[in-house]
C-alpha positions, 0 to 999 in steps of 0.5 A: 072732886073731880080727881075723884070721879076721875079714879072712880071711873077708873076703877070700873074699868077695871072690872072684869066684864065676866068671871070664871068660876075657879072651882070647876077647873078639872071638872069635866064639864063644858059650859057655854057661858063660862067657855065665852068668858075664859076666852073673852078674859084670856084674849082681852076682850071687851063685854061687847065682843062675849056675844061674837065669842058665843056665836063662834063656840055655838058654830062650832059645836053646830059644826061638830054636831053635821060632822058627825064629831060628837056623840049624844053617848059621851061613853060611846066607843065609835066616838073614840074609834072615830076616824073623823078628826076636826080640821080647823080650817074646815070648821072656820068656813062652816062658822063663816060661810053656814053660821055666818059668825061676824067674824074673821077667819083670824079671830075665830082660830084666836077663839078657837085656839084659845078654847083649847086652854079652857078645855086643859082648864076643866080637865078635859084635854091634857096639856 
């Protein structure tokens, strides 16, 4: 009996805290949710640690938005003649410093860095 419980606690803990849907790889879309839970499952972390993840990715793209990176026209020619290129150091003290993300500026470029393989996951950046 108790051997049984033992295993069975086991094997939720084994359970994924999230799940990335295969079928997107190379579809071009970015996705908040599914960009946390890549990360999240890529660095090992734990169902509590998705909410951090998120809140570095929201920063970033708030980052993006104030540094003039991203464009509402995703076809739009000054953004691929931008001479505006995303400094990462700059973009972990905006996270901490304006967004305040409870993180430290190692695991916000692990995050960052590791965000990099979702976007060659769905086709966006070649390897």
């Amino acid at each position: 009996m108790v051997l049984s419980s033992i295993l069975s606690f086991l094997g939720c803990k084994n359970e994924p805290i999230c799940t990335v849907n295969e079928n997107n790889a190379g579809k071009e879309v970015y996705d908040l949710d599914e960009a946390t839970c890549f990360i999240a499952l890529k660095l090992k972390k734990k169902k509590s640690d998705l909410n951090l993840i998120r809140d570095a990715l929201i920063a970033e793209e708030n980052y993006m938005n104030k540094s003039g990176l991203t464009s509402e026209n995703p076809n739009s020619e000054s953004e691929t003649e931008s001479n505006t290129e995303l400094d990462i150091n700059q973009m972990v003290e905006y996270a901490l410093n304006e967004e305040k993300v409870d993180l430290t500026k190692e695991e916000l470029i692990e995050i960052y860095d590791t965000e990099i393989e979702y976007l060659i996951f769905i086709g966006v950046v070649g390897e």
